[in-house]
N, C-alpha and C positions, 0 to 999 in steps of 0.2 A: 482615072488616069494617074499614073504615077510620077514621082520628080524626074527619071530617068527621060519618060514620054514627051514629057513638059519644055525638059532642057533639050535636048534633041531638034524637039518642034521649034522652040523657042530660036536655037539655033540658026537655024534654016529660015529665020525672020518671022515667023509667025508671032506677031504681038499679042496676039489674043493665051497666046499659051503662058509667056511672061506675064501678060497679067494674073492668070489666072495660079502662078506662082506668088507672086504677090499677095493676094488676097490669102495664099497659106499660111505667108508666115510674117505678111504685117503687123498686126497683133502680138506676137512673139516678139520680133526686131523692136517693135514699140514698149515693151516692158523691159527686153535689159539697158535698150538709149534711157530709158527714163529712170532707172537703178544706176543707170553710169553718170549720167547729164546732171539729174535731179532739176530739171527745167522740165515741163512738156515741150514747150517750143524747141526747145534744144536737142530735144528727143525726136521730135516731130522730122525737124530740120538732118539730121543724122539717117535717118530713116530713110527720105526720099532721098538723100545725098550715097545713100548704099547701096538703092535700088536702082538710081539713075547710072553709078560706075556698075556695077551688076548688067545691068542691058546693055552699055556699052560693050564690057569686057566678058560676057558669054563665052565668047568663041574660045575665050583661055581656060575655060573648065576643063581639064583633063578628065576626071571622071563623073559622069551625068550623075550618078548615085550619091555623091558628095555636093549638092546644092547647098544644105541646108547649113552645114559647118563653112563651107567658103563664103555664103554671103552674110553668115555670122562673123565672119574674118574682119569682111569688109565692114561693116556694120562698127566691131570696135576702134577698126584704125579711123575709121571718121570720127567717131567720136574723139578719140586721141586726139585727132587733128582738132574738132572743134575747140574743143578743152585749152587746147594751147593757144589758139586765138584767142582766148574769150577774156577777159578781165574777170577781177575775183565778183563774186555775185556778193548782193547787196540782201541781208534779210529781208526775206517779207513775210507778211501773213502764209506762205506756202508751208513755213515752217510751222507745223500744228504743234508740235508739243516741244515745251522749252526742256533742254538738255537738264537731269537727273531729278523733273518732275516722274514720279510714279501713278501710273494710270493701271486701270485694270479694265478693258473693255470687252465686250461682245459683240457679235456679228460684223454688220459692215467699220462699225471706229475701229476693231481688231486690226482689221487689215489694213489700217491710215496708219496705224502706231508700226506695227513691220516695216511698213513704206519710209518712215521718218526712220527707223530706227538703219536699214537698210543703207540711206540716203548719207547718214553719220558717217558710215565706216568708209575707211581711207578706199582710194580706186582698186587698187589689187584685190581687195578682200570684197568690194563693190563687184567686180566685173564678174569673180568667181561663181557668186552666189545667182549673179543676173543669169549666167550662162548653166549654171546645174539646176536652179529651181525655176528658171520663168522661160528656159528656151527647154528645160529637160532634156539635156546633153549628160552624157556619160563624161568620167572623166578623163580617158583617152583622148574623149572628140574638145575637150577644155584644151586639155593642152596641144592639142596641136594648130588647136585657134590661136592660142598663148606662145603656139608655141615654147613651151617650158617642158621637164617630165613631168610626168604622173604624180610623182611624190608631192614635187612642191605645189601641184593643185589639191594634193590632198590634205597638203598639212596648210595652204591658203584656206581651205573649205573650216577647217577643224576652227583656225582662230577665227576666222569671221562668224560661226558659230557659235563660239564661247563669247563673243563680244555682243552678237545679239542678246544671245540665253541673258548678259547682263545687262544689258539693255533694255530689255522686255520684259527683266526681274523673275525669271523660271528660275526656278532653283536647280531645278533637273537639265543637264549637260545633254549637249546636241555634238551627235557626229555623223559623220560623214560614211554612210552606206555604200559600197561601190553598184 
């Protein structure tokens, strides 16, 4: 079944179809809250707080085929919102690697250092990357989540790439594919 099918059903009150939207793209919505949040909890919380306004406000979907970029919508303005209530967060052990220690890791530690390194970068250049690499949105469907143009998600993408690339000490520059 498809998102069209889903939302449709889902529409017409079938919860079983909602969830099983859910289960497509919690996982997703759970890696850019958690690229934007830098909490799980916070992510977590973001997450069901997307899903919950998502069920409620179905009915305002104008097009069934655009699920996936609207409750991405939804998805960053909670976090927005969280963020603004939240007080500054306190270090903890969460933080695995102290700012311009150099590591060089493999396999699973690879992807904790991305994660911290990720985690660094200011929200704009944070949300950009949550939304092109862990939700795999094209940059059209960024900005219209972002609502901004094109450009400035691409020249977003480009600096938060050269900021990893130094951060994760590549020597070799990262850009941004359309």
């Amino acid at each position: 079944m498809g998102d069209p099918v889903l939302v449709s059903a889902a529409r017409a009150g079938n919860d079983r179809a909602f969830s099983v939207l859910v289960k497509l793209y919690e996982r997703r919505l759970y890696c850019t809250a958690l690229s934007m949040m830098g909490s799980s909890w916070d992510a977590a919380d973001a997450v069901q707080e997307a899903f919950l306004e998502a069920y409620a406000k179905i009915h305002t979907l104008r097009d069934e085929t655009k699920f996936r970029p609207w409750v991405t919508r939804i998805l960053v303005n909670q976090c927005h919102d969280l963020q603004r209530g939240r007080k500054p967060a306190v270090p903890t052990d969460c933080d695995l690697m102290p700012e311009g220690e150099a590591h060089v890791f493999v396999g699973k530690e690879a992807g904790l250092d991305v994660i911290n390194a990720v985690r660094r970068l200011d929200e704009e250049h944070r949300v950009v990357i949550a939304l092109r690499y862990f939700q795999d949105l094209k940059v059209d469907e960024i900005a219209a989540i972002l609502e901004v143009p094109s450009g400035t998600v691409k020249s977003r993408l480009n600096r938060a790439l050269a900021k990893l690339s130094l951060r994760l000490g590549r020597s070799n520059r990262l850009e941004v594919l359309e």
